[in-house]
N, C-alpha and C positions, 0 to 999 in steps of 0.2 A: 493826231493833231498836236501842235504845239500849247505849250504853256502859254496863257496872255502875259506873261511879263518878257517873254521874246518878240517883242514890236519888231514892226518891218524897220528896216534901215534903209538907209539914202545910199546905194553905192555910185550913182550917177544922177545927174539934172533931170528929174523925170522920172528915176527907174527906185521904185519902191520895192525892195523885198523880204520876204522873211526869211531870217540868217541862217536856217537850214536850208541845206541843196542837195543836188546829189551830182555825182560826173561819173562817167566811163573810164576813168584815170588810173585802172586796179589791174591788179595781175589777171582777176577774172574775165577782163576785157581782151588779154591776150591770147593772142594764138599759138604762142608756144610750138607744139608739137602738132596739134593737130585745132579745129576751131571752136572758138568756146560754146557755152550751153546755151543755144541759142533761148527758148523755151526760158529756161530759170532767169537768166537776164532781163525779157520782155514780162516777165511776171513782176520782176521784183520795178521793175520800169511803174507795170501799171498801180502798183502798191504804191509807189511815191506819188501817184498823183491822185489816185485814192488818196490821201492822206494830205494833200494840199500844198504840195511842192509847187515852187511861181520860178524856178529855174534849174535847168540840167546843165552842166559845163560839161561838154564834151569837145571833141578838134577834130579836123580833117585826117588828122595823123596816126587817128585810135583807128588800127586794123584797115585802115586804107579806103576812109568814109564808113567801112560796114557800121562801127559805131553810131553815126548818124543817121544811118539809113533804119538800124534798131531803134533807136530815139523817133525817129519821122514816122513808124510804124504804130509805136502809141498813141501818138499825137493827131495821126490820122482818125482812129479806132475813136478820142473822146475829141469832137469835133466841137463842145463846148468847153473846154480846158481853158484856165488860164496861164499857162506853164509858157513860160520864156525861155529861150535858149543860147548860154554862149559856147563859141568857138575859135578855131584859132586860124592863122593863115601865116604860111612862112616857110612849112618844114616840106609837104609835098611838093616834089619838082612838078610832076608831070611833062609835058613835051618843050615847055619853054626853057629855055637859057639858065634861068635859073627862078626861085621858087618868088621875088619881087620883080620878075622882068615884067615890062609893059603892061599891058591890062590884066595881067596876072592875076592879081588879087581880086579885082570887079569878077573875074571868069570863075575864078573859086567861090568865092561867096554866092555869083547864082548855083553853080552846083552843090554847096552847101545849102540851100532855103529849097533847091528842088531835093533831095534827100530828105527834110526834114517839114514838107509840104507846108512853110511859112512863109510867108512877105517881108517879116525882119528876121532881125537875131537882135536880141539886147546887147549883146557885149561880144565885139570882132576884136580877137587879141592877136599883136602881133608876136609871134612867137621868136624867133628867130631875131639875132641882134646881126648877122651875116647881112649887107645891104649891098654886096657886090665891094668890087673894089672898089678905094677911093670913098662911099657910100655912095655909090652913082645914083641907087636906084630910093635911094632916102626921101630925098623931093618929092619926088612923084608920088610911091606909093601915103606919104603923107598927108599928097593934096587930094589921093585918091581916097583916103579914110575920110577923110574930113567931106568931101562931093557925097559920098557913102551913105554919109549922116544924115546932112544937111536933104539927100533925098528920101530919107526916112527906112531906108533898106537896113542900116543901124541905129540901133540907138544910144550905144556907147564905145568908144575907141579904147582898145585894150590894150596893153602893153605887160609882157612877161617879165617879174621881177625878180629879183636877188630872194635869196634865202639864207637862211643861218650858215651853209656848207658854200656859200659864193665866194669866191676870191675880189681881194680890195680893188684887181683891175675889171672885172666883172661889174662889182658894183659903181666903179669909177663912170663904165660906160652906160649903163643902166640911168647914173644921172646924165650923161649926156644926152642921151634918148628923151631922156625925160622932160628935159627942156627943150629937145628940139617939136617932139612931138604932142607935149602935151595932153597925154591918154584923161579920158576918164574913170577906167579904171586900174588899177596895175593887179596880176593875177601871180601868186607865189604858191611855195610853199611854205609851211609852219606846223606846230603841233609841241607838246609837250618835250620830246626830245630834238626838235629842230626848233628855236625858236625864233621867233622875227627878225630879222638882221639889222646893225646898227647900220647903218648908210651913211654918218657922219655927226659926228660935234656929240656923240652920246642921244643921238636921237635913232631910235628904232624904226623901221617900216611904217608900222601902223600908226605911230608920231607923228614921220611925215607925210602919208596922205593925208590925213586928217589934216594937218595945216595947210597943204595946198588943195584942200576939197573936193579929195579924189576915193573914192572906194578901194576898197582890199576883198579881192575874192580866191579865199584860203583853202585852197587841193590839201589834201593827203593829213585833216588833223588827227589823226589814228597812229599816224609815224605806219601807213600802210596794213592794218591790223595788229600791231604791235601793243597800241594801247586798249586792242579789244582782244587778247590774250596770244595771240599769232606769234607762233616762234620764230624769229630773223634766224637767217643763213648768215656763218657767217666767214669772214675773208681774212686771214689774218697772217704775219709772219710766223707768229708763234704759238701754236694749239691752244697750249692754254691759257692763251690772251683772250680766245674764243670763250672760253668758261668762266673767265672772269666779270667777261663784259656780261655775258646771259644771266649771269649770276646777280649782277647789280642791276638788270633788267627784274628780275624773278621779287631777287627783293623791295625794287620799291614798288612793285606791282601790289606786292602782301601787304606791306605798310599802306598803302592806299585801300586796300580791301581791307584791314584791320577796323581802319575809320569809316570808312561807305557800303561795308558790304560788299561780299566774295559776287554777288553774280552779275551775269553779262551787261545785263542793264544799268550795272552800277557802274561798271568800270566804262560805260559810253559815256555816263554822265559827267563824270568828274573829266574825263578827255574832250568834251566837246563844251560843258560849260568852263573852265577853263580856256579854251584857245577862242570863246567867243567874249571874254571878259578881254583880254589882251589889246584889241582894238572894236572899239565900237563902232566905226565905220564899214567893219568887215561880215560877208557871210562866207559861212564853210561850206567845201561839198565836198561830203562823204563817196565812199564809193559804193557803187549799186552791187551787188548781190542778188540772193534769189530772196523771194516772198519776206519769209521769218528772218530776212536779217536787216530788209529795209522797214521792213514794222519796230523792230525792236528802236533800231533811231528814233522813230517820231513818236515811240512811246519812253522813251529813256529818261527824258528831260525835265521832269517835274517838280522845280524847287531850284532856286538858283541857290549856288554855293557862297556862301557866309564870309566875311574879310579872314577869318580863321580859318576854314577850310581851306582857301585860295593860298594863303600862306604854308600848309601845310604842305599844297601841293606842287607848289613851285622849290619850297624845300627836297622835294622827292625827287621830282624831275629835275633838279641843280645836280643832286649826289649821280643818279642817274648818267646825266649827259659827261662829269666829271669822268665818269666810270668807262664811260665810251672814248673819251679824247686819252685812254694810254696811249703814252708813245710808241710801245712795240706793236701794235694794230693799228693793220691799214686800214680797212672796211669793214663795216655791216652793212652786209647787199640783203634787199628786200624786190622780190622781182616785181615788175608794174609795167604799165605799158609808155614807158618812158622812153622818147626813140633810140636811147642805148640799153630799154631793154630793161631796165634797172634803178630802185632810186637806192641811191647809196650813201650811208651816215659814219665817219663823218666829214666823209670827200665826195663830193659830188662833182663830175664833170663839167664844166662851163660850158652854153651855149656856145658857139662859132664867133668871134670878134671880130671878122674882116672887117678892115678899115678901106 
């Protein structure tokens, strides 16, 4: 269970929740080489809601619905749950033209809600900034989110955001989206070594939903296992560009264990209160695992960090991310189920921009 000083937050008109989540968003969700553990997945599933989870973020994209279809299996199993679920719509083609053509998206989301045996979904994000050329299929599928709504099948219009690794024309179009579409929530990423991206005039992400009264729902605050001790791969011109960075990883990881305590529980704490101190509009979702590693999350959290401790640790994670941006290294690739397969710091691929 959560601490009482983690009140539920506002991410939408309506949609009340407590700032711990959980998503399918993890290497563990991949299929890799062969498919994942089906079993430990569905366990570590019913632990989070044991435990009192009111939202799973998962997509149509994770494994090819299997994700959802694992989610809808729980959810079948406590048929008095109060567990809400968002998802996403944009990256599966299927048979149509292309992934916004024609009633595309209405056909997706019922087979979304029949995989996950519900009536709604809280939060339909649009993943994909690709709208056809021209943005032919922009209109439409906006008056279709919005029909969506308004007949109660959603209950908030999502829209996928920039993150720390987004390029200025990415985030350029992201505000265009943003006005045209008017999401209620925007869905990123963020975390101690990626942090919320400036989108303009010195105002960061979680700045501006907050001024335009819109929710922040923040994938990957771990930097993928990273800040729960997970060793990154990594990608570099120059080997020991590789050791350098692992190295300024290792050490601010100690300097944070120096002050909070070496074990695992600690190092979730300071990683997840931290990236929920950043914006107060926002909840995180962690990625699901088996049993004992989604228990350790909703027991982690007890004691919010102090203006000192917070300083500390944004100190850590400055010399840190410092340490990542050398200019001889390309990447630290961390594998996820990201449709390239990968989320990679501190270049991350831009979504598709057809205009």
């Amino acid at each position: 269970m959560l601490p009482r000083d983690l009140a539920r937050r506002s991410v939408a008109p309506g949609l009340l929740l407590k700032p711990l989540c959980v998503g399918t968003g993890t290497s563990r969700w991949s299929a890799g080489t062969g498919r994942p553990d089906d079993e430990k997945l569905l366990d570590g599933l019913r632990c989070a809601v044991e435990s009192g989870v009111e939202l799973v973020d998962t997509a149509d994209s994770h494994l090819h619905g299997h994700a959802e279809r694992l989610v809808g299996k729980i959810l079948k199993e406590n048929r008095g749950h109060r567990v809400q679920v968002s998802s996403t719509v944009g990256r599966v083609l299927g048979s149509a033209p292309h992934p916004y053509a024609g009633p595309r998206v209405r056909h997706q989301l019922e087979q979304t809600l029949e995989n996950l045996y519900l009536a709604e979904l809280a939060v339909y994000t649009l993943e994909s900034y690709d709208f056809g050329n021209g943005d032919r299929y922009l209109a439409p599928v906006v008056e279709q989110m919005r029909t969506l709504r308004d007949l109660g099948q959603i209950r908030a219009i999502g829209l996928r955001g920039p993150d720390g690794c987004s390029s200025p024309r990415f985030i350029r179009r992201f505000l265009e989206l943003f006005d045209e579409i008017h999401p209620d929530v925007v869905w990123t990423r963020a975390n101690g070594l990626l942090p919320l991206p400036d989108v303009g005039d010195g105002e960061d992400l979680g700045a501006f939903t907050n001024r335009h009264g819109v929710g922040l729902l923040i994938a990957s605050p771990l930097a993928s296992g990273i800040l729960a001790g997970r060793r990154p791969r990594m990608e570099t011109r120059a080997g020991d560009q590789a050791v350098k960075q692992t190295a300024a990883i290792d050490h601010g990881l100690a300097v944070l264990a120096d002050r909070f305590g070496p074990s695992a529980g600690a190092r979730l704490r300071v990683a997840l209160r931290f990236i929920l101190h950043q914006a107060q509009n926002a909840v995180v979702a962690v990625g699901v695992g088996d049993r004992t590693e989604v228990s350790r999350y909703f027991d982690c959290l007890k004691g919010p960090l102090c203006a000192t401790d917070l300083a500390v640790v944004e100190e850590v994670f400055q010399l840190v991310r410092n340490a990542m941006r050398l200019p001889e290294a390309r990447t630290m690739v961390v594998e996820t189920t990201d449709p390239a397969g990968r989320e990679v710091f501190p270049v991350q691929p831009d979504t598709p921009l057809r205009r």
